[in-house]
N, C-alpha and C positions, 0 to 999 in steps of 0.2 A: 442708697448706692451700694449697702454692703449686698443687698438682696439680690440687683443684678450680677453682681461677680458670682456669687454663690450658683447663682440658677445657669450663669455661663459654661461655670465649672462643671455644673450637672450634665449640662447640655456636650459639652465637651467629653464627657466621659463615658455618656450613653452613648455616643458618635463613638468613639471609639470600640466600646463591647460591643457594639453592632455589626463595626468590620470588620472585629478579631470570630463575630459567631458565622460571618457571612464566607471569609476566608476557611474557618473551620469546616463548614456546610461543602464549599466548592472543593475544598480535599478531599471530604470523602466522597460526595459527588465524582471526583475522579479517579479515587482508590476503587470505586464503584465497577465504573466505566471500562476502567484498565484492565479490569480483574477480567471482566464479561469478555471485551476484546482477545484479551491471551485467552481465554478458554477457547473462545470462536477463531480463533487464526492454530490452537493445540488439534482442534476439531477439524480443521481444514487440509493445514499436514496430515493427520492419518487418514484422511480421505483421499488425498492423493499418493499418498503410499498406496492405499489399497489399487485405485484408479492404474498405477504403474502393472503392479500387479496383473491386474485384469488384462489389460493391454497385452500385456507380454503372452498369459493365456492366449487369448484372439490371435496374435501372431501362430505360435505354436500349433493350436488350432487350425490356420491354414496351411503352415506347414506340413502337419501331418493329414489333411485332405489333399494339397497337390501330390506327395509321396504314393496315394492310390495311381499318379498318373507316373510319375518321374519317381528318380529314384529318390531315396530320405536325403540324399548331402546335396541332389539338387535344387530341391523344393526349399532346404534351407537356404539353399544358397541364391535360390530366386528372391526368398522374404529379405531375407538383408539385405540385398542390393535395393529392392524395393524400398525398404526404411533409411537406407543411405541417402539415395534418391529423396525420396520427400524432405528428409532433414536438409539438404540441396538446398533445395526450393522452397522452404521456411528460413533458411537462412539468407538468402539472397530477396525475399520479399521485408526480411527484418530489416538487414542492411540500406532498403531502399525505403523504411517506412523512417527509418532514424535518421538516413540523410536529409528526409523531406522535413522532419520534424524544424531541424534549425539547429545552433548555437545551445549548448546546456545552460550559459546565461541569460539571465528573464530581461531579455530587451526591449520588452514594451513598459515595466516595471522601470527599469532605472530609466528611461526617458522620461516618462512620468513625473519620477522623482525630482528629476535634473529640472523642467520646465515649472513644477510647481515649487523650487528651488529659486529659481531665475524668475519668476513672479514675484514671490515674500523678497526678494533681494531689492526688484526695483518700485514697490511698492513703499 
């Protein structure tokens, strides 16, 4: 009898340094992960900083090609209207795309929930 307890114990305690190596394993597994992430989102920002950048170029760019026609404070003043205008129309297509979306709470989720609630109840 003493033998079973003993090998229980064993058994109980390899079960334990198992989850404490497996736990260990998944942190840094996600020390891992996180680290890789913030690099690729650190890499992403300065990509779109640059992208900003360029942009603004490309503006200028045409600004100073319409200037061969118009004068320099028109052609600026053509591209900004122009980029006011599109921000317009990116804003009224956002406006309409997050109308359509719904509620910011997850409503098929808490019905879900509430039904598979109301089953285990009369169950």
């Amino acid at each position: 009898m003493l033998g079973i307890v003993e090998r229980a114990q064993q058994i109980k305690a390899r079960a334990l340094a198992l989850a404490r190596l497996q736990l260990e394993l998944a942190t840094l597994e996600f020390k891992r992960k996180a680290k890789a992430i913030g690099i690729a989102v650190a890499l992403g920002v300065i990509a779109l900083v640059a992208i900003l950048y360029a942009v603004g170029f490309v503006f200028a760019a045409i600004a100073a090609g319409l200037s061969e026609v118009v004068p320099l404070w028109a052609s600026l003043l053509i591209v900004g209207f122009l980029l006011l205008l599109t921000a317009a129309v990116l804003l009224l297509a956002a406006a309409r795309v997050a109308r359509r979306a719904g509620p910011a709470r997850p409503v098929e989720t808490v019905e879900e929930a509430q039904t598979t609630a109301r089953v285990l109840r009369d169950a």
